[in-house]
C-alpha positions in Angstrom: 21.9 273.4 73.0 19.8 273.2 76.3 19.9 271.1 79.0 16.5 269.4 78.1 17.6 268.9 74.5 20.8 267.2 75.3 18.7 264.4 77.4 16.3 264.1 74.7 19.2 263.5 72.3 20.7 261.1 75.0 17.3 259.2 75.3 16.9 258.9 71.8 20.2 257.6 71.1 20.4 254.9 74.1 17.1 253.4 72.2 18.5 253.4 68.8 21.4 251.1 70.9 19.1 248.9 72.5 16.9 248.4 69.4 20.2 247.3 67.2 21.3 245.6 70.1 17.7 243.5 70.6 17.6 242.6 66.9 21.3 241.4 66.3 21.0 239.4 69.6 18.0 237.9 68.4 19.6 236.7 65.8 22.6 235.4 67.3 20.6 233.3 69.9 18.3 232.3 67.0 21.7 231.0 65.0 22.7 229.6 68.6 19.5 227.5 68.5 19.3 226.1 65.2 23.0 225.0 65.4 21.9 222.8 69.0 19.0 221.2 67.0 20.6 220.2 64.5 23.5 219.0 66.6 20.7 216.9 68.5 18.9 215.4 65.9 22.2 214.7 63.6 22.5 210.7 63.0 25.0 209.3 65.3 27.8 207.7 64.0 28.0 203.7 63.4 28.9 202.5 66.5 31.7 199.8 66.3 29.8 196.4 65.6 29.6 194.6 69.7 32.4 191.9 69.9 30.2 188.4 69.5 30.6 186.1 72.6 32.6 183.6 72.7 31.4 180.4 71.4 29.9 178.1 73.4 29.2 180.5 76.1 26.1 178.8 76.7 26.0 175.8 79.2 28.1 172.6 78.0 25.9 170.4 76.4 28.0 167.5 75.8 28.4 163.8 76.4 30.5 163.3 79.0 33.0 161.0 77.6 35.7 163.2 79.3 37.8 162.8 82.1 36.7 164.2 85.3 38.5 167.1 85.3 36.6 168.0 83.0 38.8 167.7 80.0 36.0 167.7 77.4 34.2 170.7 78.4 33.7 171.6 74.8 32.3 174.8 72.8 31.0 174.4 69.4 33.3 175.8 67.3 31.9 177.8 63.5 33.9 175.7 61.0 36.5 173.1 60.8 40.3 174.1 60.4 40.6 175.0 56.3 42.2 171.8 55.1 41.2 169.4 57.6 38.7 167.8 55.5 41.6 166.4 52.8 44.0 165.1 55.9 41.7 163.2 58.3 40.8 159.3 57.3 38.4 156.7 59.0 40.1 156.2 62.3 38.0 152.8 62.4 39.9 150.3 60.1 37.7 149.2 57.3 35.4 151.7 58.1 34.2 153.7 55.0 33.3 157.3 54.6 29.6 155.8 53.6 29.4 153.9 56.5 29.7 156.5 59.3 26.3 158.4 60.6 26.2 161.7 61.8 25.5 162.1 65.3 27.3 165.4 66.6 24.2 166.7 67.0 22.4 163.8 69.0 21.0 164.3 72.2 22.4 162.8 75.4 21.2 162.4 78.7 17.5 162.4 78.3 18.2 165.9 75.9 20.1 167.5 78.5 23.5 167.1 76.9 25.1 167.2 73.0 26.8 164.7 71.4 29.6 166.5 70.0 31.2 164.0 68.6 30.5 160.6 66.2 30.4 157.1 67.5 31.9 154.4 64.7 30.2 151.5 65.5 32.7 148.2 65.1 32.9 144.7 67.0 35.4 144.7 69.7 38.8 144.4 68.9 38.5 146.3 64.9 41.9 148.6 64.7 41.4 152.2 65.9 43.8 153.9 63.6 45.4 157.4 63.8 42.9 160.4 61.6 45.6 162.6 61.6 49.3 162.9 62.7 50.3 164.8 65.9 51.7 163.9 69.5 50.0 161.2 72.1 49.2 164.2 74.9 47.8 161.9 77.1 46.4 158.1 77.9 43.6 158.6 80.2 40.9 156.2 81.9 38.1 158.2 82.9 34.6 156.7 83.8 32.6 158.1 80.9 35.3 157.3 78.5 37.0 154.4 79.4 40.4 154.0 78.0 41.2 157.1 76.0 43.6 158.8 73.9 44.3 162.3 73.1 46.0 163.3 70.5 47.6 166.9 69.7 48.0 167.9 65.9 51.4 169.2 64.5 50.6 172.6 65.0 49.2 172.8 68.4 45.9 174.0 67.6 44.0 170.8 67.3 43.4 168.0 69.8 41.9 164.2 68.3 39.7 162.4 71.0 39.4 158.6 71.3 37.4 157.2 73.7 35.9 153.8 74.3 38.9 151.6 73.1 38.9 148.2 74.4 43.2 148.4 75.0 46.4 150.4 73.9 48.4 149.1 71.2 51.3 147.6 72.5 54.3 150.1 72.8 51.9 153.4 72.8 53.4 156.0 75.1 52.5 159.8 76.1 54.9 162.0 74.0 54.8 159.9 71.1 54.8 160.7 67.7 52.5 158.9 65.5 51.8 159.1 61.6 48.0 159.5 59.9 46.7 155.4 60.1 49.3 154.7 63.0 47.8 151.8 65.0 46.3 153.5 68.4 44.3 150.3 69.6 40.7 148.6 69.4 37.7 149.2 69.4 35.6 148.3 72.6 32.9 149.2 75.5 35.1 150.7 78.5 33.3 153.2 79.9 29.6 154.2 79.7 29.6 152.4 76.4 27.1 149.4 76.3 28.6 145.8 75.7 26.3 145.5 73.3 27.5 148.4 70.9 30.9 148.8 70.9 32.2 151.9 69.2 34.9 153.9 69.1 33.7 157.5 70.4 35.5 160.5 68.2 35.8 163.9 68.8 37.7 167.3 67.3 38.9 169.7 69.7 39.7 173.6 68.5 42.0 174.8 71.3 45.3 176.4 71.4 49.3 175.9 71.4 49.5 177.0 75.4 46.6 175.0 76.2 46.3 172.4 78.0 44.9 168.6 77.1 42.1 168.7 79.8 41.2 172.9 79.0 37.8 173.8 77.2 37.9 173.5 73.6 35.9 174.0 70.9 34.1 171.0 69.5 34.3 170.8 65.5 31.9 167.8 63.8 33.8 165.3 62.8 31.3 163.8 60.4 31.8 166.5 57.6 35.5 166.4 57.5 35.6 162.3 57.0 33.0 162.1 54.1 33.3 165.4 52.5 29.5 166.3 52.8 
């Protein structure tokens, strides 16, 4: 073989090589593509459902029957403890389920402000009776509320509001355990409550074994869990 048929055969076989080479290279990238497509436009997997806020993290709208330290500074809890419904009675005396009116919900300071709570209207001096059992946390006289009482349930988790009460009953002391219908005091209008509608001012508190008396809570209706509605 010549000279000039070895570099034909030489030419000839470098562009068999390039031609395979083009067309399984072509195919590869083509493969390559079609793989990153459908790796971009593959549903993304569910995404862990976002952590809802805490409750209440909108601006307090309560009454301010607390103390100042702000010991009220509620959050509106979802539902009442399970159970709570069957334990709690009247804390007015002769005050029936019937009797009481809803207003958890009512507006306060010219709409500025929720409730959160119920007011059991009585004439000054009607027995203001233990709903539940639990621990006197604290006597307090605040502005708003007057002479109040707040009371810790048995397991921590639950704190009983009076407010408005027109004096102790005698021998009432922080610490203090009391039974469900104990004696707490009267009824009356200390505080921001009008002479001429005394009530006794009730509230449910959600909060926590480590927490303390005056801490945010979460404010539960009371209205529900005394009639049953």
């Amino acid at each position: 073989m010549n000279i000039v048929d070895r570099l034909l055969t030489i030419i000839i076989t470098a562009t068999l090589t390039s031609a395979v080479w083009i067309v399984v290279g072509g195919s590869l990238i083509e493969n390559a593509t079609s793989d990153s497509q459908r790796e971009a436009t593959r549903p993304a997997e569910a995404a862990p459902s976002p952590s809802p806020p805490p409750i209440g993290s909108a601006p307090d709208l309560r009454e301010t029957d607390a103390p100042d330290a702000g010991a009220l500074d509620t959050r509106v809890a979802s539902a009442p403890p399970v159970g709570a419904t069957r334990e709690l009675m009247v804390p007015v005396l002769n005050v029936r389920p019937s009797d009481l009116t809803d207003t958890f919900s009512d507006s306060r300071a010219g709409g500025l402000r929720l409730h959160e709570a119920i007011d059991i209207m009585a004439p000054t001096g009607t027995s203001v009776v233990a709903a539940a059992s639990g621990t006197i946390e604290r006597l307090f006289r605040s502005d708003a509320g007057g002479n109040t009482i707040y009371v810790r349930s048995s397991d921590g988790e639950t704190i009983y509001y009076y407010a408005h009460l027109d004096e102790y009953a005698k021998g009432l002391r922080e610490g203090q355990r009391i039974r469900r219908g104990q004696r707490l005091g009267t009824v009356g209008s200390t505080g921001n409550a009008s002479v001429d509608a005394p009530h006794l001012h009730f509230a449910i508190l959600q909060t926590t074994k480590d927490a303390e008396w005056w801490e945010p809570a979460n404010a539960i209706n009371p209205y529900p869990m005394l009639t049953g509605e």
